[in-house]
Every structure is written in C-alpha cells, then in structure tokens.
N, C-alpha and C positions, 0 to 999 in steps of 0.2 A: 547315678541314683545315690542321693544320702541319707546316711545314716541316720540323720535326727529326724528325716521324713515321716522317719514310721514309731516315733515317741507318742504316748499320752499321758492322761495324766488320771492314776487310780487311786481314790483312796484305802487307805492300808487295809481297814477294817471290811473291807471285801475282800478279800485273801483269805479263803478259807483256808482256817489251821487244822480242822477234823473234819470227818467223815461224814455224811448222811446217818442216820441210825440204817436208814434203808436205802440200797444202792439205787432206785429208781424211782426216788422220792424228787430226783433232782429237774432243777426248771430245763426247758430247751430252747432255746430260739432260733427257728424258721426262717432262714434266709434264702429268697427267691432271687437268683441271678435274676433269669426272664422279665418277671415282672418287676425287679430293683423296689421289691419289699420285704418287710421281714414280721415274725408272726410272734409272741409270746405263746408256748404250750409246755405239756409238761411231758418228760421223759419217758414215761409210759402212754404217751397215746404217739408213740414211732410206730407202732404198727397198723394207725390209721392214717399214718403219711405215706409211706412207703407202700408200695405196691406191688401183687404178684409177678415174678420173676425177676425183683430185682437180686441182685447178689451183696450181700453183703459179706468183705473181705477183712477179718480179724489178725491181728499180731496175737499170737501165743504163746511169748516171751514172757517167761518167769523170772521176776527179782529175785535174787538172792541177797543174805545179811552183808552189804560190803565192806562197810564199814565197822575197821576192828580201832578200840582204844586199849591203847598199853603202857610199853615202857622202855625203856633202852636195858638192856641187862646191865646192871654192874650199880640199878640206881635200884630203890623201895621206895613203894608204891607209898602214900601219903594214906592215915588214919584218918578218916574224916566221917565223926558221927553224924551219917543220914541215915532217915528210917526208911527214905525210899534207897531201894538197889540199885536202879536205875541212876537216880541221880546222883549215888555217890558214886560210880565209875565214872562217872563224865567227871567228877571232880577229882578223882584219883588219876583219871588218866594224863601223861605225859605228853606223849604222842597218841595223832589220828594215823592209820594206815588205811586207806580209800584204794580197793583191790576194783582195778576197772577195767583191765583186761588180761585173761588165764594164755600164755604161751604154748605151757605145756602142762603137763601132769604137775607139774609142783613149783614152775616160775608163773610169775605174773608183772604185768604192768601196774604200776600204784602211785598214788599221790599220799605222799605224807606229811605232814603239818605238827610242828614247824620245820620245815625242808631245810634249817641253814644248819640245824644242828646236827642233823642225820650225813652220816656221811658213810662209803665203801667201807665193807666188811664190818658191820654193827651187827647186833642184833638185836632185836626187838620181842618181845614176849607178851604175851596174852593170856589172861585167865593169871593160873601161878606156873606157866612153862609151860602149858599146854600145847599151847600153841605159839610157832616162833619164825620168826621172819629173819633170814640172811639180806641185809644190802648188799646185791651184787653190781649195779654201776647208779650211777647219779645222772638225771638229765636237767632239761628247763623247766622252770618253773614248778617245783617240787616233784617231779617224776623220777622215780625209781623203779628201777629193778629187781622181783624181791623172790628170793626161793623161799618157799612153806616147807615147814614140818612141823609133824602131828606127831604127839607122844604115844596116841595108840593109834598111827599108823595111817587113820582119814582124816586126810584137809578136809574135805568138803566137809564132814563131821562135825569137826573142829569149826570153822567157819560156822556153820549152821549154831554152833552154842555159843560162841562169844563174841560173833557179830551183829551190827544193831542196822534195821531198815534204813537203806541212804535215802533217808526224805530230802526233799531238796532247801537250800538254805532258806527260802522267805518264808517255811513252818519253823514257827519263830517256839519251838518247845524240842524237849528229848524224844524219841519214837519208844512208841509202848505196846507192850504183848500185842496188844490187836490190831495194827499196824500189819504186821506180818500177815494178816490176812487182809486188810482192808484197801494196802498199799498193792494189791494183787488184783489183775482181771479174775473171772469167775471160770474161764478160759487158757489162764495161763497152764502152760505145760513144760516149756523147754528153757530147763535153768542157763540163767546167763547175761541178764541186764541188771545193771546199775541204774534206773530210772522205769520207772512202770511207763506202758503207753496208756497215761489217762483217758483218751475219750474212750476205752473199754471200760471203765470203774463202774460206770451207769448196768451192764448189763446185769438180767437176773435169768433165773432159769425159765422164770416165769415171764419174763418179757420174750427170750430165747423162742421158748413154747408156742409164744404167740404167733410172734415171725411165721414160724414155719408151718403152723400150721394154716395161716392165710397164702401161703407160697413163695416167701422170703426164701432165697436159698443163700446158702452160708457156706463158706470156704477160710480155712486157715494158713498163715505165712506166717514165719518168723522171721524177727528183725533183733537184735539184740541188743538194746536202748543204752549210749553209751555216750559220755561225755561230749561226745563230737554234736549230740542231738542241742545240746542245752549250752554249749561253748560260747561265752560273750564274744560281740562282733565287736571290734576294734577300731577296726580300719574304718574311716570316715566314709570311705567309699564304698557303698554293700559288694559291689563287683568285687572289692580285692578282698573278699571274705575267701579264706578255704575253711571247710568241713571236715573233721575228722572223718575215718573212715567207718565205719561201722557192720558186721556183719548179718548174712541173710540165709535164709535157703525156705524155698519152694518148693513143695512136693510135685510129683508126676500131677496127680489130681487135682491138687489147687490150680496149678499152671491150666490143665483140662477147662475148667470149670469157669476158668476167667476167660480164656480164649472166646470157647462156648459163646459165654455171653455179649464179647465184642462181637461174635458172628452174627449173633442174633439180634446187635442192635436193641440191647439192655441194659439198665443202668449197672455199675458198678459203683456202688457205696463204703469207699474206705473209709475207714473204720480206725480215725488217729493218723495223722503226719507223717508217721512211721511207716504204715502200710502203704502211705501215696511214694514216699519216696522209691521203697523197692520194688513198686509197682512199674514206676514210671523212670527209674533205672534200667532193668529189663526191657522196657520198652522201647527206651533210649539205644539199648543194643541189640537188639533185632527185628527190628525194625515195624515196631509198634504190637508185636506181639510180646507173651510172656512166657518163657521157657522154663523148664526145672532144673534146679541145680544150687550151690553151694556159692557163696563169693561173698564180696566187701563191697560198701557205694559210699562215697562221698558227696554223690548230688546235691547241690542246694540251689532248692527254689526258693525265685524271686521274682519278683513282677517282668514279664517279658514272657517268661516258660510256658511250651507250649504243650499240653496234657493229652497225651494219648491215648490213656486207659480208663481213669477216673472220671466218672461225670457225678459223682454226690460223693462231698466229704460229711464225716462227722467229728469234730473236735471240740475239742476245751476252749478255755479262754487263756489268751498266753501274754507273755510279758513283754512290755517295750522293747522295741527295736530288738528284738530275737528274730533269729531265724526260724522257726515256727510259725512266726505271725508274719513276715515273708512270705512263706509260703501258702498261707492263707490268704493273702492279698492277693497275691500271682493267681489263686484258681476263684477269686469273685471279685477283684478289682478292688486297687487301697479305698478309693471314696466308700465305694458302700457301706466294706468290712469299718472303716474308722467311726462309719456313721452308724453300723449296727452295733459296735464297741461304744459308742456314746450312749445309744438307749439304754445296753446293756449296765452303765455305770448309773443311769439315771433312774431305773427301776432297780439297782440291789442285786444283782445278780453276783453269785459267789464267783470269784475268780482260782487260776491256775490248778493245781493238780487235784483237791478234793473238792474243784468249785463247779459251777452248772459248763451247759456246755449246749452248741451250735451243729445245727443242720444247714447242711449249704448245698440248696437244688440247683 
C-alpha cells in the first residue's frame, strides 16, 4: 500500500486557525458505512443520532504547556520593543525546548530547535533562571535528554508559567491565553499530552447532559497524545511505517463498562483515534476483550485492520497521508472516506484540530 494513495488536495483557507466562540457550534458529517452515505448536520443534534445504550468512550488526557522558549546560558536575551508579551518572547527566544515525554521526577524527553547548536551538558534557561534545562545526552533528529530544575522547587509550576500550548504547526500564529482553555477537552483530567484529542473539543456540558439523559452511557480512558500520534510517514510504503509508542491506562470501570456493552451487543462510539487505538490494542491482547491496567501501544491502523471493539467512531478531519487518516479509512473504507473528504472540501468544512468533524456509523 502507498503512500501517496491517501494524499488530497486541501485548500489552506480551510484549516482552521481558532476556535468556535462555542464549542458545539461546530458542522458534523454523518457517514453511513451500511448505506455508503453521508449526511450534513450539526454538532449538537449527536444526540438525535445516537441512540440509547450506546456507549460513548472519551480520552481524558490533559495538555500541558510543552513548549518552553529560552536561551543557552552564557548568551542575553535580545531587546525587542513589542507591545504584545507574547510576541516578543517568540522573538527573543533562542532556542525551542518541546518537553514530549517525563521519565521521571525531573528528566524528560525533548526536542529542541535548532538541535545542531545544543549540545551535552549545556544549559538552557527560561523566564530569567527560573526555570532550567541540563543537556544530558543528544539523539536523532533533535532529541534530547533534559533534567529540570525549578528555582522554587516545582517543575510542573515552573512549566505551567513559562510554557506556551504546543499547538500544532499548520496554526500558522503564536498560542494565546485562551488556547489553554480551548486547546482542552471539557473532560480533560490526567496531565500528560503534548497534543489535545480533538474530536472531544466539540463536547459541552450541555450537549454531555443531553446524552445522558436520553441514555447515552459514557465511559473514560486515558491515552497520552504524543508525538508518535502525529509523526510524518516517510516510508513510501505505509507497511514499513513504525509508531511511536504512546502511553495508556484503563480503569477497572471503564474496562467494565466496555466489556458490558460488547456482551450486550452495543455500539461502542470512540471518541477521537486515540481512544480507538487503545481500545483496539487491548483487544488485540486478550483476545477481543478490554482489560484494566497501565502500558504503552504503538498500533497503527491502516486499511486491512480488523476492529474488534469499535463500531462508531467520531473524529476530525485530518491531514494527508497521516496515520490518522489511515486509520480512518481502515474502519469506513479509503473510497468512501476520500469521497466524504471531497464533499467535505466542497461545502467549506473547517479542517484539522479547531476544525468540524465526522460521524462514522
């Protein structure tokens, strides 16, 4: 299977750069395997689609600030009269340190930019020493090893004040105070992604509300949205794609509540890419069921995979030849999705992470 099979061709200006004023203001489209149709509606009328008992399965993965801009010690930070804050750190900054995965209490994984200048045992500073980064070894392609320290003692603190939303590159602007809320499900709880699972950005408490009170039932899993979700594919051949690995865990209850409803012969509506993966991980190792527990998956779906758990997704709209859009073909078949991807560019639909987003019955 190749690569360029699964290209199209989007104009820019559909790429949403902000957010809805209101989270559930957003378009949907209705994509019917069975009947190989698809429906224009809107984001709030999912709970006259969906039906009692089915389960709807949420990622409750919280972004955090990961991206820190600084400086190498030993240099000063550049003067530059801007009235915005914002934009004049992005113009003072030297260096990006991109924190994408915590090892322990105070090491991390990180990409930093520009990678050729940084080298072992630097150190890096944020704020005015606040906050400061030890290069502890060098890897490929910008990746670093980096110990924190906090001048009054919390990282996480620390981070929290002079890190900025890692929006992702095609928001072609700086990320601003309301970002941190916006770049967030309504849901999020368990800090630890470097990428929001957008097709939750849609819910509201009042859409929530409705759900349940028609007999939606709802269940949470965390997945913790991590470079490996969003890593360009290379390889001409999707096969010789590997996935970063990405971590998960399931509670006793959610694992319950899923089982449950494969017994009973219920749909199961994940809820973002994220949820299908470690759904269908799980199930991949024991044998169609879903157990509780902690661990890492690297699965990537592609057209072939055969879905054990999942029978209604709901997602975004995502970017050429990603593994995202992958695995969105793999669970409704590339023709359809490419042909509901063409209406979708043909009526104005917002694209990728603050853009509309799809029902796949």
């Amino acid at each position: 299977m190749l690569l360029e099979e699964f290209d199209y061709a989007l104009p820019a200006d559909l790429i949403a750069q902000h957010p809805l004023t209101e989270r559930d203001a957003s378009r949907l489209l209705v994509l019917d395997r069975g009947a190989r149709t698809y429906q224009d509606r809107a984001f709030r009328e999912l709970p006259e689609i969906l039906r009692s008992g089915d389960l709807l399965v949420f990622n409750n993965t919280k972004v955090f600030p990961a991206r820190l801009l600084g400086r190498r010690r030993g240099t000063q930070a550049q003067k530059i009269g801007k009235r915005n804050p914002a934009a004049r750190e992005y113009l003072q900054a030297e260096i990006e340190l991109f924190l994408t995965r915590q090892e322990s209490e105070d090491t991390w994984q990180a990409l930093v930019r520009p990678g050729r200048k940084i080298r072992t045992g630097e150190i890096l500073l944020f704020g005015d020493g606040e906050l400061e980064a030890e290069v502890l070894s060098r890897g490929d392609y910008g990746v670093r090893r980096v110990r924190l320290r906090a001048r009054d003692g919390s990282i996480e603190r620390a981070i929290d004040r002079f890190g900025h939303v890692p929006l992702p590159p095609y928001i072609h602007r700086s990320d601003e105070p309301r970002d941190r809320e916006t770049y967030q499900t309504v849901f999020a709880k368990v800090r630890g992604a470097v990428a929001a699972p957008t097709a939750g950005f849609h819910f509201t408490s009042r859409v929530l509300e409705e759900l349940r009170r028609l007999g939606v039932e709802t269940c949470e899993i965390t997945l913790h949205v991590g470079l490996g979700t969003f890593q360009p594919v290379h390889a001409p051949r999707v096969e010789d794609h590997q996935m970063q690995a990405e971590t998960f865990e399931v509670s006793e209850s959610a694992a319950r509540a899923i089982n449950r409803a494969l017994d009973e012969h219920r749909r199961i509506v994940a809820v973002g890419t994220t949820s299908v993966r470690t759904l269908e991980h799980l199930a991949q190792k024991h044998g169609g069921r879903v157990e509780p527990g902690r661990g890492g998956t690297s699965l990537f779906i592609y057209p072939g995979f055969q879905f054990r758990v999942v029978s209604t997704l709901l997602t975004n709209f995502h970017l050429p030849k990603s593994t995202l859009l992958m695995l969105v073909c793999a669970f409704a078949g590339k023709e359809l999705v490419f042909e509901a991807y063409r209406h979708a560019v043909e009526s104005r639909y917002r694209f990728y992470s603050y853009g509309d987003c799809m029902l796949i019955l």
